[in-house]
MDTraj code that builds the backbone (N, CA, C; nanometers):
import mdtraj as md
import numpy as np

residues = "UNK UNK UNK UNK UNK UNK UNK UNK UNK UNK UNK UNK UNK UNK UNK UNK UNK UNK UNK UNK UNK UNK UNK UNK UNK UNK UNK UNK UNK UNK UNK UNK UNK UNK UNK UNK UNK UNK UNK UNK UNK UNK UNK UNK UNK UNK UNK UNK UNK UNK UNK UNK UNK UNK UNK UNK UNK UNK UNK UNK UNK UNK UNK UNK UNK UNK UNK UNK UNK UNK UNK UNK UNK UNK UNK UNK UNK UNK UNK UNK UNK UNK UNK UNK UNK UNK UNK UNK UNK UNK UNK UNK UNK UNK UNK UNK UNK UNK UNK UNK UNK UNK UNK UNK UNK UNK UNK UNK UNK UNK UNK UNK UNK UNK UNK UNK UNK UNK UNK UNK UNK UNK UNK UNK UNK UNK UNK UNK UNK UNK UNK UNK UNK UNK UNK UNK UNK UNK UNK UNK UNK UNK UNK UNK UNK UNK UNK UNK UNK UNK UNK UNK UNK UNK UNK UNK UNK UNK UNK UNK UNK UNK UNK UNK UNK UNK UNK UNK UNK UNK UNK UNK UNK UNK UNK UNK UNK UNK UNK UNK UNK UNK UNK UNK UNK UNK UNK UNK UNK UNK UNK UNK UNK UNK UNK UNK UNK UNK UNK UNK UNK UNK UNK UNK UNK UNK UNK UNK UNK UNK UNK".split()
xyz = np.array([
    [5.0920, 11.5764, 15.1610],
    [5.0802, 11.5126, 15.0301],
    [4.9486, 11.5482, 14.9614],
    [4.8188, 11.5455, 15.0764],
    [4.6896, 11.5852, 15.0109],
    [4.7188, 11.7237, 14.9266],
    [4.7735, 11.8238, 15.0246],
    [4.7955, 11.9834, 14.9658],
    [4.8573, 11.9371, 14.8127],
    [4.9711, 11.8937, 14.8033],
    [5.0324, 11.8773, 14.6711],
    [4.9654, 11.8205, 14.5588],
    [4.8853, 11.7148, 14.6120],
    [4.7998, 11.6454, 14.5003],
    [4.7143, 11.7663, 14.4539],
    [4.6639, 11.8236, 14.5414],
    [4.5322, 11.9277, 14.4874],
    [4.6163, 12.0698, 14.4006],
    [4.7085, 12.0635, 14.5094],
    [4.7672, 12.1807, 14.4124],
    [4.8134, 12.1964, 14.2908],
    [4.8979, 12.1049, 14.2929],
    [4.9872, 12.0650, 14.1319],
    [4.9428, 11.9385, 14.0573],
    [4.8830, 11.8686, 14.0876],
    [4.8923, 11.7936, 13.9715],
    [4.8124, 11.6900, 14.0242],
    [4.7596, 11.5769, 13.9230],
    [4.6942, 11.4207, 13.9470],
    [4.7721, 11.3138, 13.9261],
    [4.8994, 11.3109, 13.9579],
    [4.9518, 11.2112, 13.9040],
    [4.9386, 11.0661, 14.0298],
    [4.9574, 10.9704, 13.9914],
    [4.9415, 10.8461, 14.0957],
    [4.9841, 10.8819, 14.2382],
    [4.9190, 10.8673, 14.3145],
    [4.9526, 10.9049, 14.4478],
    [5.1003, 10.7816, 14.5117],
    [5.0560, 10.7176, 14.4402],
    [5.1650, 10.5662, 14.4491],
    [5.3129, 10.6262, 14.4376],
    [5.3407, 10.7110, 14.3223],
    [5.4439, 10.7628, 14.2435],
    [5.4729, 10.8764, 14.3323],
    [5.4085, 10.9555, 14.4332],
    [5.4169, 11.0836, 14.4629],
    [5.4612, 11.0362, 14.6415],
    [5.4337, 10.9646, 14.6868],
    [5.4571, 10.8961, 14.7876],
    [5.6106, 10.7915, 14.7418],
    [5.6261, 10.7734, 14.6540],
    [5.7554, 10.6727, 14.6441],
    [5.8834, 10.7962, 14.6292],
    [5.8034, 10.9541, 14.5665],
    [5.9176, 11.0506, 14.5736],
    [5.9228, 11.1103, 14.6960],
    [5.8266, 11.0958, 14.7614],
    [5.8423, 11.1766, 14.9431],
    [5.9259, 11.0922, 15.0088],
    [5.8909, 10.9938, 14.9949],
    [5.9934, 10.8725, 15.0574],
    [6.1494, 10.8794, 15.0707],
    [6.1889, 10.9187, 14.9375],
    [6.2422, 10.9736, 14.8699],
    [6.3487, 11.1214, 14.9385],
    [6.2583, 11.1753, 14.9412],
    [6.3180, 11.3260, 14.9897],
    [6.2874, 11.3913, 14.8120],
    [6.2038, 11.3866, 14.7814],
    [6.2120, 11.4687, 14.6408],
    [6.0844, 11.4935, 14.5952],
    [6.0145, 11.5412, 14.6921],
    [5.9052, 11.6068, 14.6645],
    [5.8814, 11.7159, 14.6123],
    [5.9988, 11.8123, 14.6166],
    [5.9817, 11.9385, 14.5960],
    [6.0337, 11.9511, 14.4411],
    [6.1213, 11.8440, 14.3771],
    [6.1753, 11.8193, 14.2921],
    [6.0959, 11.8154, 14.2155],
    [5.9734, 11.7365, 14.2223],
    [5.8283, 11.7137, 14.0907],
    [5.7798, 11.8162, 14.1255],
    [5.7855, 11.8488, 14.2173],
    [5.6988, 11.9704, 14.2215],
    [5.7295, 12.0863, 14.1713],
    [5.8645, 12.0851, 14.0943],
    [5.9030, 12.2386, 14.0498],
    [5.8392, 12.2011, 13.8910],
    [5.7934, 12.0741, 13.8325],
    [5.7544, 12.0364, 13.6911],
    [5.6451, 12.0959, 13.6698],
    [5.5406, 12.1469, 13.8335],
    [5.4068, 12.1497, 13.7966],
    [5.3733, 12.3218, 13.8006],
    [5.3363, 12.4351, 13.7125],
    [5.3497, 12.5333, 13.7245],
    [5.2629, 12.5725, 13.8984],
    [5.2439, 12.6786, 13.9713],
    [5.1962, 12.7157, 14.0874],
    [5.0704, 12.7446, 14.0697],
    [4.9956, 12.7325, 14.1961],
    [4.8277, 12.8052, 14.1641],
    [4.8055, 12.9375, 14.1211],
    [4.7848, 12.9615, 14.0008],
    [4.7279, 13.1029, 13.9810],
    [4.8582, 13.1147, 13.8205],
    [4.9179, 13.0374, 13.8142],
    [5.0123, 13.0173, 13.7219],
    [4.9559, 12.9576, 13.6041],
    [4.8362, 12.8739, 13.6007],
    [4.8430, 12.7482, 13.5147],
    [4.7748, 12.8167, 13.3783],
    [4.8380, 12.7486, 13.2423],
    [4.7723, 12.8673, 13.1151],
    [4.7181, 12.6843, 13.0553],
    [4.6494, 12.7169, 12.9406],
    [4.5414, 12.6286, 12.8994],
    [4.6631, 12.5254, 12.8569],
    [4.7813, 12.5808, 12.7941],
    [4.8800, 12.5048, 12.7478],
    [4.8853, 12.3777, 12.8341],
    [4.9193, 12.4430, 12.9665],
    [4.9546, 12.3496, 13.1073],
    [4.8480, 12.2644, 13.1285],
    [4.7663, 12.2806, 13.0952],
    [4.6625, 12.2492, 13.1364],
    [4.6166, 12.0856, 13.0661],
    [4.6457, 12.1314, 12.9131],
    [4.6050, 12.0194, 12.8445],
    [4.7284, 11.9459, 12.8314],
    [4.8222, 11.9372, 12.9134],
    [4.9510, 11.8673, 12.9065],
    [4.9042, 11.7613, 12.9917],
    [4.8137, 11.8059, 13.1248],
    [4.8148, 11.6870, 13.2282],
    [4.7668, 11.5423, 13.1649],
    [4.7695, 11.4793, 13.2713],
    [4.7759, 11.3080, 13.2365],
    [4.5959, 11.2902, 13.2162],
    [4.5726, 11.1676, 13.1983],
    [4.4217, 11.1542, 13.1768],
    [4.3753, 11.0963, 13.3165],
    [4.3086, 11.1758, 13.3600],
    [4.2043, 11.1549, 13.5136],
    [4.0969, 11.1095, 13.4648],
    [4.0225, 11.0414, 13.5961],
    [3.8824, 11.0586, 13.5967],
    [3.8130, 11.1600, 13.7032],
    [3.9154, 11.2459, 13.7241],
    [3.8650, 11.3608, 13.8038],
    [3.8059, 11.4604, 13.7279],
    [3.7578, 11.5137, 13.7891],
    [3.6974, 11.6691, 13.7586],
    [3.7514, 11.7793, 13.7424],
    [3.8211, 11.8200, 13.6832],
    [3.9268, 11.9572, 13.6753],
    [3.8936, 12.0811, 13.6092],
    [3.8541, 12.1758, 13.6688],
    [3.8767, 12.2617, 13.6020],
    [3.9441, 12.3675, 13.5891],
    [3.9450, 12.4766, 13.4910],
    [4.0961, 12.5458, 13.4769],
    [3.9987, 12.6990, 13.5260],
    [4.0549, 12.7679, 13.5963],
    [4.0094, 12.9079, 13.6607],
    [4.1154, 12.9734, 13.7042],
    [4.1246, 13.1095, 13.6827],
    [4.2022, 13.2227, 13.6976],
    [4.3498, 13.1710, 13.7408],
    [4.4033, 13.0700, 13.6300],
    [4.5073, 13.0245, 13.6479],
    [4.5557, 12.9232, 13.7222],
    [4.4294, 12.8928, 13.8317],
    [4.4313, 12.7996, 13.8782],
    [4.3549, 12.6181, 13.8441],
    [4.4294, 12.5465, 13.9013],
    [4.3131, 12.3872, 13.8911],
    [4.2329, 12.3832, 14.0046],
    [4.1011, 12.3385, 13.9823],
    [4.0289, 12.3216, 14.0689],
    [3.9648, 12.1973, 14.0525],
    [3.9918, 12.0948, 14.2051],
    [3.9846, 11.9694, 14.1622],
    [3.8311, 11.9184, 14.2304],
    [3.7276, 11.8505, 14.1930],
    [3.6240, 11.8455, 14.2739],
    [3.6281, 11.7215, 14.3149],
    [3.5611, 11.7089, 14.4419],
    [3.5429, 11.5611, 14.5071],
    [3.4889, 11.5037, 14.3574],
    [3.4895, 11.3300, 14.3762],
    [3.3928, 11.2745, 14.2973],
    [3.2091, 11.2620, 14.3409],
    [3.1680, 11.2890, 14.2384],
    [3.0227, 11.2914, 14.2702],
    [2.9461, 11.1648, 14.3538],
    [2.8628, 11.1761, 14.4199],
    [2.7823, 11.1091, 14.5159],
    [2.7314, 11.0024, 14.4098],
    [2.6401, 10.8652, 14.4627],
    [2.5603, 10.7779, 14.3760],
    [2.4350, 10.9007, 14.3760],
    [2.3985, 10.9438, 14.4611],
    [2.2567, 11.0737, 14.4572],
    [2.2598, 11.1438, 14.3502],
    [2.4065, 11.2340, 14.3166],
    [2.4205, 11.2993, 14.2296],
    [2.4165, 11.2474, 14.0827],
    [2.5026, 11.1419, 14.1378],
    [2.4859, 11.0562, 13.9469],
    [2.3354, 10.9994, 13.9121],
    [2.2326, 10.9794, 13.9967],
    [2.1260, 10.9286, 13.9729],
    [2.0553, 11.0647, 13.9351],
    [2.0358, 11.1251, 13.9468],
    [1.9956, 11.2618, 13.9600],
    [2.0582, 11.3521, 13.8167],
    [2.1599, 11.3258, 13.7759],
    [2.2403, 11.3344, 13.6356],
    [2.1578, 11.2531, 13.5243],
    [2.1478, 11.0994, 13.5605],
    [2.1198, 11.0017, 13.4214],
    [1.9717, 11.0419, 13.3792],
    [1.8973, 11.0967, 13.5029],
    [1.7390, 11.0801, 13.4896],
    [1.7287, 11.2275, 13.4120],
    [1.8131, 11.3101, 13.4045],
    [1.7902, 11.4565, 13.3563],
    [1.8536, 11.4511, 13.2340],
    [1.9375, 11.3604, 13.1855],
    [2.0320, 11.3727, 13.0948],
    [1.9548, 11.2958, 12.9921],
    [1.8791, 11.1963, 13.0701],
    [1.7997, 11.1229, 12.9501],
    [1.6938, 11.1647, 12.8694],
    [1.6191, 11.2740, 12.9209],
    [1.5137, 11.3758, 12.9570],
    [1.5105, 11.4638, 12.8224],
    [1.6350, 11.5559, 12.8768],
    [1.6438, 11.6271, 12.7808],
    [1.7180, 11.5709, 12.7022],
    [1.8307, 11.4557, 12.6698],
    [1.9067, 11.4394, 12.5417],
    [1.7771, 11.3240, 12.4486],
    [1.6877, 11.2867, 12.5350],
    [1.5901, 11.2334, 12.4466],
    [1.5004, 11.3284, 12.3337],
    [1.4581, 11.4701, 12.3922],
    [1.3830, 11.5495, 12.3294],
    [1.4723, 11.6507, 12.2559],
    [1.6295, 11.6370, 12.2862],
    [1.7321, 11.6918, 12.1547],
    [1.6959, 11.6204, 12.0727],
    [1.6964, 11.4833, 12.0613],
    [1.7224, 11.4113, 11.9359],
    [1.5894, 11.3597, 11.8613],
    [1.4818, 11.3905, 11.9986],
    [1.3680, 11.3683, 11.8686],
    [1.3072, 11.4623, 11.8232],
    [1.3957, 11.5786, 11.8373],
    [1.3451, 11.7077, 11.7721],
    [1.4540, 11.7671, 11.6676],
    [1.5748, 11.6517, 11.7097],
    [1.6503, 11.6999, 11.5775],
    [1.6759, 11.8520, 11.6486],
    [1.7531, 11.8700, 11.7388],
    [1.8238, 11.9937, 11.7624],
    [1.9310, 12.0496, 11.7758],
    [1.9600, 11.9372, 11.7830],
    [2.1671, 11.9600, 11.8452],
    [2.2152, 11.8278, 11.8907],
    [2.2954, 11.9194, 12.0020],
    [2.3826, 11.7610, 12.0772],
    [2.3777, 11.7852, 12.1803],
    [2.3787, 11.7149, 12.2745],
    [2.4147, 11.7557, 12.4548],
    [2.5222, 11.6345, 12.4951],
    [2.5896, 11.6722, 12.6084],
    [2.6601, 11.5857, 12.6714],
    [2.6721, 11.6133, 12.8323],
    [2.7145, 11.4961, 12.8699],
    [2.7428, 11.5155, 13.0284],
    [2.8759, 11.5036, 13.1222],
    [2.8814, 11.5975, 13.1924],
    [3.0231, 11.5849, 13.2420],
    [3.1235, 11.4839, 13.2954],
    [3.2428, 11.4337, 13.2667],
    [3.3245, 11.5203, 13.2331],
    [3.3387, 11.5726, 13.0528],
    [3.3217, 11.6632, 13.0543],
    [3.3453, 11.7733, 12.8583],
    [3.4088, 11.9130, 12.9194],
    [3.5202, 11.8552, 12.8821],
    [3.5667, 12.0423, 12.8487],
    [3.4917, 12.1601, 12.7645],
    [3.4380, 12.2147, 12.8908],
    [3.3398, 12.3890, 12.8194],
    [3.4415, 12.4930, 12.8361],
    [3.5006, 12.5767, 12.7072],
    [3.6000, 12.6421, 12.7128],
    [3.5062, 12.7962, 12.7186],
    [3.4398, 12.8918, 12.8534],
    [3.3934, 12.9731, 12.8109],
    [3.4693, 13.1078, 12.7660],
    [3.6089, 13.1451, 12.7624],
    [3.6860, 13.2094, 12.7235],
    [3.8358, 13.1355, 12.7734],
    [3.9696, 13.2498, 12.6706],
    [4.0959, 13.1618, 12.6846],
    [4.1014, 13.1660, 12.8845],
    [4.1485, 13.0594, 12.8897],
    [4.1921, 13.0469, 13.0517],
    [4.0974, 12.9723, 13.1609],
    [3.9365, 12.9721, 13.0818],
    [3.8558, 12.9339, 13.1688],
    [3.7528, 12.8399, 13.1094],
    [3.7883, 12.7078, 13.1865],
    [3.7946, 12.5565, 13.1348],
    [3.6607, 12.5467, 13.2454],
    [3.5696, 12.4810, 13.2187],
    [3.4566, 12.4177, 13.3200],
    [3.3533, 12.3381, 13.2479],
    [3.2963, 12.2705, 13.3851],
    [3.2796, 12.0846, 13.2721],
    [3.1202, 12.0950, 13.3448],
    [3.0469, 12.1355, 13.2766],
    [2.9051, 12.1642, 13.3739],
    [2.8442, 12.0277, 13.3275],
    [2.7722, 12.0017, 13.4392],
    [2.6886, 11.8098, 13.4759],
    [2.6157, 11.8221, 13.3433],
    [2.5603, 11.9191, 13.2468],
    [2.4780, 11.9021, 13.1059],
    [2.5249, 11.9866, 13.0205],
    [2.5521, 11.9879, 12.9496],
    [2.5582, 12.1093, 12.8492],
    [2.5052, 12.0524, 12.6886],
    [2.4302, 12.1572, 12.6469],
    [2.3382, 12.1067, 12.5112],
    [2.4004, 12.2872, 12.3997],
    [2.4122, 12.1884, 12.2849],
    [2.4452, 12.2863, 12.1936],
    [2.3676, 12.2742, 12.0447],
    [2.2971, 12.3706, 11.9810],
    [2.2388, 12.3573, 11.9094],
    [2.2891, 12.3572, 11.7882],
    [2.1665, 12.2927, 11.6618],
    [2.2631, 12.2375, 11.5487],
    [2.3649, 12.3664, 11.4903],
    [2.2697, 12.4937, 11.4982],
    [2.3020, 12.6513, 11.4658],
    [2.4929, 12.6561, 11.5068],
    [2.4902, 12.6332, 11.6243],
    [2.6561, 12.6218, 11.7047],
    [2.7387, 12.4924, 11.6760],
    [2.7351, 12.4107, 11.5867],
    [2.7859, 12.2966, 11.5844],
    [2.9366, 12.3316, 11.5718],
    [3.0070, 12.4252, 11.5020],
    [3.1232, 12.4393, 11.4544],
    [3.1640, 12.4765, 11.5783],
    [3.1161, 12.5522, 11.6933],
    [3.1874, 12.5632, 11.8125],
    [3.2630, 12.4573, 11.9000],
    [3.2283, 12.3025, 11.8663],
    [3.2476, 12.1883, 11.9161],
    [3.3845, 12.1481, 11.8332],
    [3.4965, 12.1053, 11.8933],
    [3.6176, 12.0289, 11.8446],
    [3.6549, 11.9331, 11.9127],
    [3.7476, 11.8520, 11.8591],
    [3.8059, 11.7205, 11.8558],
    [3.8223, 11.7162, 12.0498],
    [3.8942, 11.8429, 12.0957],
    [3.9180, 11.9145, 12.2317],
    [3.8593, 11.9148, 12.2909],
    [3.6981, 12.0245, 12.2521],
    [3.6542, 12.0160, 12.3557],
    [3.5079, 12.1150, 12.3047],
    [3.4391, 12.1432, 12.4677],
    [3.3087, 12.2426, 12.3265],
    [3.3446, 12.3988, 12.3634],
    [3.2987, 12.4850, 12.2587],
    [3.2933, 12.6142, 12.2896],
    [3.1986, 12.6464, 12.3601],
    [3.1257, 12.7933, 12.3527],
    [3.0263, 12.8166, 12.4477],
    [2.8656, 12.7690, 12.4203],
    [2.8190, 12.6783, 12.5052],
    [2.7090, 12.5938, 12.4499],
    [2.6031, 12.6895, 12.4960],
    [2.4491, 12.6208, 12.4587],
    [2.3281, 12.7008, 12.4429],
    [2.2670, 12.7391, 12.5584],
    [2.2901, 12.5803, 12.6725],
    [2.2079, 12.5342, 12.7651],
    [2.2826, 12.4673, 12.8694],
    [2.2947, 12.5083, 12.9959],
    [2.3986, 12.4328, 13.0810],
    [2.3001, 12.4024, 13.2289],
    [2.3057, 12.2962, 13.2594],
    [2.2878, 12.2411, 13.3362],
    [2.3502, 12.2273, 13.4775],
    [2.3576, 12.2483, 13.5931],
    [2.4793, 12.2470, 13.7108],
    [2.3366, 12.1516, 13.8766],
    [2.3973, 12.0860, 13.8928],
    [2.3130, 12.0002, 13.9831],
    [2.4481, 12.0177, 14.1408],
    [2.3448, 12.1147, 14.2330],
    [2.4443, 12.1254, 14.3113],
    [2.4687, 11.9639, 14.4632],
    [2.6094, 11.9968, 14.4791],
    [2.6417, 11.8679, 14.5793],
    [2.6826, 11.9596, 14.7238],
    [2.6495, 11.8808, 14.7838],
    [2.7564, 11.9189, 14.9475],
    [2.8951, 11.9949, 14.9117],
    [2.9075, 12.1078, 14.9678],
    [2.9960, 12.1751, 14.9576],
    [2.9923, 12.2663, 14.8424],
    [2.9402, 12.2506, 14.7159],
    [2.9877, 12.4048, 14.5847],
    [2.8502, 12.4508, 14.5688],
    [2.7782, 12.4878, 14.6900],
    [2.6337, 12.5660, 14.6251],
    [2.6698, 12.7104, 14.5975],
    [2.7595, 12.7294, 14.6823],
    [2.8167, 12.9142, 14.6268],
    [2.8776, 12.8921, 14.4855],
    [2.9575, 12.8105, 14.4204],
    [3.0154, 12.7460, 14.3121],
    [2.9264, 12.7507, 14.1884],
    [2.8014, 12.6763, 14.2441],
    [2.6919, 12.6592, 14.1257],
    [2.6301, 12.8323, 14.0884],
    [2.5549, 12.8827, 14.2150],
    [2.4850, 12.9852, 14.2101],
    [2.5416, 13.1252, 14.2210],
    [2.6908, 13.1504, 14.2492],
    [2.7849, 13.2587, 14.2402],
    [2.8996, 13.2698, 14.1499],
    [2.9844, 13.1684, 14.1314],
    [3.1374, 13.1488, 14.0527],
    [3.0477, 13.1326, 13.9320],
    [3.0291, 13.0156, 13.9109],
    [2.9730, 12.9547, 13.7827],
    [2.8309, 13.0308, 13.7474],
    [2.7318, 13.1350, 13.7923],
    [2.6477, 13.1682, 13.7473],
    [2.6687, 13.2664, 13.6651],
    [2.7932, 13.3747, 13.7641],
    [2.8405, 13.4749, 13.7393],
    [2.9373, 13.4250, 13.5818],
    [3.0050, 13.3667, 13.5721],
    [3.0870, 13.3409, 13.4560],
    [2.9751, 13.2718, 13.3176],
    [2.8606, 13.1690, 13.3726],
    [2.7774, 13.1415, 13.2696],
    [2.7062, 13.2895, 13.1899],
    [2.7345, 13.3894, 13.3060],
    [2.6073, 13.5255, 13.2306],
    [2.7145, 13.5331, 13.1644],
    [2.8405, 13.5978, 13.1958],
    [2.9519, 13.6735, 13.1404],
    [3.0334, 13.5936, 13.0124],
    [2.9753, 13.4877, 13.0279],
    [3.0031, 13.3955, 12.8659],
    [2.8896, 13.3691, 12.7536],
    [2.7567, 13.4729, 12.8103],
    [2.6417, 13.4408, 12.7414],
    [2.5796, 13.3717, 12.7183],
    [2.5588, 13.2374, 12.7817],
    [2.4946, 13.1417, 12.7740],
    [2.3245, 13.1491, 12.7958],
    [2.3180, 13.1130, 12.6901],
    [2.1289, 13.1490, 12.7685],
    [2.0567, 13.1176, 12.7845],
    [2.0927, 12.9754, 12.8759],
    [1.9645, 12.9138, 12.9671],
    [2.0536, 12.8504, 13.1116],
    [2.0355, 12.8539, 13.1851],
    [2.1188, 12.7872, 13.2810],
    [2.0126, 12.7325, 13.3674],
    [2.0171, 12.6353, 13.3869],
    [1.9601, 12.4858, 13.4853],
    [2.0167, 12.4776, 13.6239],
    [1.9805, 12.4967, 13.7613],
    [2.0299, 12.4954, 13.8710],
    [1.9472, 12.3839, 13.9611],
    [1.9659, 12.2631, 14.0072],
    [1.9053, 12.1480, 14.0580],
    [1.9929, 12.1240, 14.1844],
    [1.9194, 12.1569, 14.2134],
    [1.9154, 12.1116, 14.4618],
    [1.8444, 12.0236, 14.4728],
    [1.9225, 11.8963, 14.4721],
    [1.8779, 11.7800, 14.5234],
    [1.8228, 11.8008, 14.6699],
    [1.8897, 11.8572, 14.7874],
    [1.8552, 11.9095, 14.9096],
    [1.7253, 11.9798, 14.9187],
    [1.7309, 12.1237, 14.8609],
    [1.5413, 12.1324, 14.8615],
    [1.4392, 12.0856, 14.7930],
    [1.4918, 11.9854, 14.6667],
    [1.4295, 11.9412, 14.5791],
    [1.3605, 12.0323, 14.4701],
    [1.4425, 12.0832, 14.4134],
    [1.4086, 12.2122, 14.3466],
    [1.4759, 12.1994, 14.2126],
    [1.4060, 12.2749, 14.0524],
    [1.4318, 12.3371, 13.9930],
    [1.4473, 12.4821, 13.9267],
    [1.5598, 12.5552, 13.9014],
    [1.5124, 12.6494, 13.8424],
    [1.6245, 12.6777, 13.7186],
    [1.5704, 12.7755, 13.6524],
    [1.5501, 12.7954, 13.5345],
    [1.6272, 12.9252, 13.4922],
    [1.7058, 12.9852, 13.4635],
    [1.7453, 13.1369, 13.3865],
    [1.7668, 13.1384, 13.2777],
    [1.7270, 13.2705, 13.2303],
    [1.7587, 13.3116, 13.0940],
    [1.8255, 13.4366, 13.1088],
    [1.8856, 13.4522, 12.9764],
    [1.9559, 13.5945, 12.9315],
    [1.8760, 13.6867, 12.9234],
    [1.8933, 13.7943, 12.9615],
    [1.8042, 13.8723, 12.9029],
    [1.8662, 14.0086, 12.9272],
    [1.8933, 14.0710, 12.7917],
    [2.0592, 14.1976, 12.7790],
    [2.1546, 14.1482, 12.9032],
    [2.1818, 14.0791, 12.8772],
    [2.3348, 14.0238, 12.9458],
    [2.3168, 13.9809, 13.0690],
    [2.1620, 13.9526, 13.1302],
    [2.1849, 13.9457, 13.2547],
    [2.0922, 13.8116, 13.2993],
    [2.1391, 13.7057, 13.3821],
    [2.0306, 13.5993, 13.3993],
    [1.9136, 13.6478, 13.5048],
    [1.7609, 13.6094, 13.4381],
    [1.6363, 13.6533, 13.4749],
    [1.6355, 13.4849, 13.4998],
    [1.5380, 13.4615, 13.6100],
    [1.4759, 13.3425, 13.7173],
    [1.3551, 13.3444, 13.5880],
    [1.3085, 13.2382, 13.5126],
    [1.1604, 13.2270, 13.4564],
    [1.0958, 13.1001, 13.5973],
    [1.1403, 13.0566, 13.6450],
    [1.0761, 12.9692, 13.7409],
    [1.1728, 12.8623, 13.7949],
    [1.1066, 12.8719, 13.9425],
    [1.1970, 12.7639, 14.0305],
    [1.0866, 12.6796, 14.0763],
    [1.1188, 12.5682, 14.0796],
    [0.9586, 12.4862, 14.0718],
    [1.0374, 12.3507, 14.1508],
    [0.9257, 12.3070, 14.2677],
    [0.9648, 12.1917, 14.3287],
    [0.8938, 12.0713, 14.3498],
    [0.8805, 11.9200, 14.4289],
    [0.7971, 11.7814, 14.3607],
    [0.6951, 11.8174, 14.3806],
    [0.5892, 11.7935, 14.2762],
    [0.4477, 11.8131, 14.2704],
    [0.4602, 11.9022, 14.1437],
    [0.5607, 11.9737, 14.1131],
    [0.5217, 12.0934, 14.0162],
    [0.6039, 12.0729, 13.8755],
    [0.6174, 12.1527, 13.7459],
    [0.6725, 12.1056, 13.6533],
    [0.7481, 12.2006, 13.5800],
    [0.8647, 12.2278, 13.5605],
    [0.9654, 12.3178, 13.4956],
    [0.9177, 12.3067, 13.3850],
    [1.0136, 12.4383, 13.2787],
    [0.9738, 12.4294, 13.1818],
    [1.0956, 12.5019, 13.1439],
    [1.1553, 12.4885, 12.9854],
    [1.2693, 12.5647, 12.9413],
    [1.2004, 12.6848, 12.8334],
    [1.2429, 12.8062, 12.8391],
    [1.1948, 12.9093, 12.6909],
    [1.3096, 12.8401, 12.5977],
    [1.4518, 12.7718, 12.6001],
    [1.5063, 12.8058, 12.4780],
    [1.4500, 12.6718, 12.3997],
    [1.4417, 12.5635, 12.5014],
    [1.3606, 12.4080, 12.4155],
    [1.2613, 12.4258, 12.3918],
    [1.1766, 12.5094, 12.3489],
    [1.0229, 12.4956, 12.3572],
    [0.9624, 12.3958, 12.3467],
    [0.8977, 12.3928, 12.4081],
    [0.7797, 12.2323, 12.4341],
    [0.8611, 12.1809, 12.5749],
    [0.9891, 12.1761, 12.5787],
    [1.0236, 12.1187, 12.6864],
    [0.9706, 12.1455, 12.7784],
    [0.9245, 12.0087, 12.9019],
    [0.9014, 12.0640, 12.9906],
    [0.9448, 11.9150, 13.0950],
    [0.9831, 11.9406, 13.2052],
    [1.0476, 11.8020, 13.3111],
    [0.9272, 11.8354, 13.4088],
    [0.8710, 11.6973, 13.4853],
    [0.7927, 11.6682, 13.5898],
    [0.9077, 11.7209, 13.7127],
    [0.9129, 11.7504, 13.7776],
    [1.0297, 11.7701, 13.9372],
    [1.0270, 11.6534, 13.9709],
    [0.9362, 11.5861, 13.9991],
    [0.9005, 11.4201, 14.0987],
    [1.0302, 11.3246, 14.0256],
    [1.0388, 11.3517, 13.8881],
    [1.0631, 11.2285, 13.8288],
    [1.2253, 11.2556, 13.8280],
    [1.2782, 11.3572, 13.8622],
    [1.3785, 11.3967, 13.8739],
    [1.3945, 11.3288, 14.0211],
    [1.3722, 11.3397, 14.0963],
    [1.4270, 11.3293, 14.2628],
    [1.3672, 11.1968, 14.2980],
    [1.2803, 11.1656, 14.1814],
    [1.1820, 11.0349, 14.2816],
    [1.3195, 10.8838, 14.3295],
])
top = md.Topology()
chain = top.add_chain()
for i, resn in enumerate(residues, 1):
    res = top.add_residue(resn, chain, resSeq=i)
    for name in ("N", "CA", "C"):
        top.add_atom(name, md.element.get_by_symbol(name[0]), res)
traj = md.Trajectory(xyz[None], top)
């Protein structure tokens, strides 16, 4: 039943268990297209979760729910920088779950994403287009996720600043674009203090992040 939930679909486990019961498991299961099948159409048909979903090479990819570590570690960064968006009058940021559409087919909901006033029209009723500044705070289990899948697709969608936070070594770091390719400006850990090139002036303490 776990396999099926992850594979095809979120629907009530209550409902999916009353059709196994049943003998008709395979029956809902022909409603839900296969892994490697799924198009954005399918995608925005599903029901409303509070899961994490995202849409990749046709497939859903469903993530555990985040830790209390992780969400504490989210509000203190989110407040940070969506405080010095707005008193600088720059844009908008939000925090996950937001559909980031970085091309057709490939749906991902990164823990920050900030878009400047310049990109506003990229943002719809749906969801956002490709934002300025993305944020990814890695958990147990997706550090290849944060720093390989998702780094590799943040260059290849142009994004040009990406935020990578290891609660585990207690670390920040920092990339930029630079001709298509993400450059490290600094990885900085407690005691020391990040800094962003695309916010200028921005800059986060590490301590106050992890404390």
């Amino acid at each position: 039943m776990a396999h099926f939930f992850a594979e095809h679909s979120v629907a009530k486990v209550e409902a999916i268990e009353e059709l196994q019961a049943e003998g008709r498991i395979l029956e809902i299961a022909r409603l839900f297209p296969c892994q490697g099948e799924w198009t954005e159409e399918d995608y925005y048909k599903l029901p409303e979760t509070n899961r994490i979903i995202d849409l990749s090479e046709g497939r859903l990819i469903i993530s555990p729910s985040p830790t209390p570590k992780h969400q504490k570690i989210l509000g203190k960064l989110y407040r940070l920088i969506g405080d010095y968006i707005s008193i600088n009058n720059l844009g908008e940021a939000v925090m996950s779950p937001t559909d980031v559409r970085l091309w057709k087919g490939k749906i991902r909901h990164p823990d920050i994403a900030f878009m400047s006033k310049e990109h506003k029209k990229r943002i719809t009723t749906k969801r956002w287009g490709i934002p300025d500044l993305v944020v990814e705070i890695i958990s147990k289990g997706n550090k290849r996720q944060d720093k390989v899948d998702k780094f590799n697709e943040y260059q290849k969608a142009g994004i040009p600043e990406y935020w990578i936070v290891d609660p585990f070594e207690q670390t920040i770091e920092v990339y930029n674009l630079e001709n298509g390719t993400y450059v490290s400006i600094g990885k900085r850990g407690v005691g020391e203090i990040i800094r962003s090139k695309l916010l200028a002036g921005f800059q986060v303490a590490v301590d106050s992040v992890f404390e």
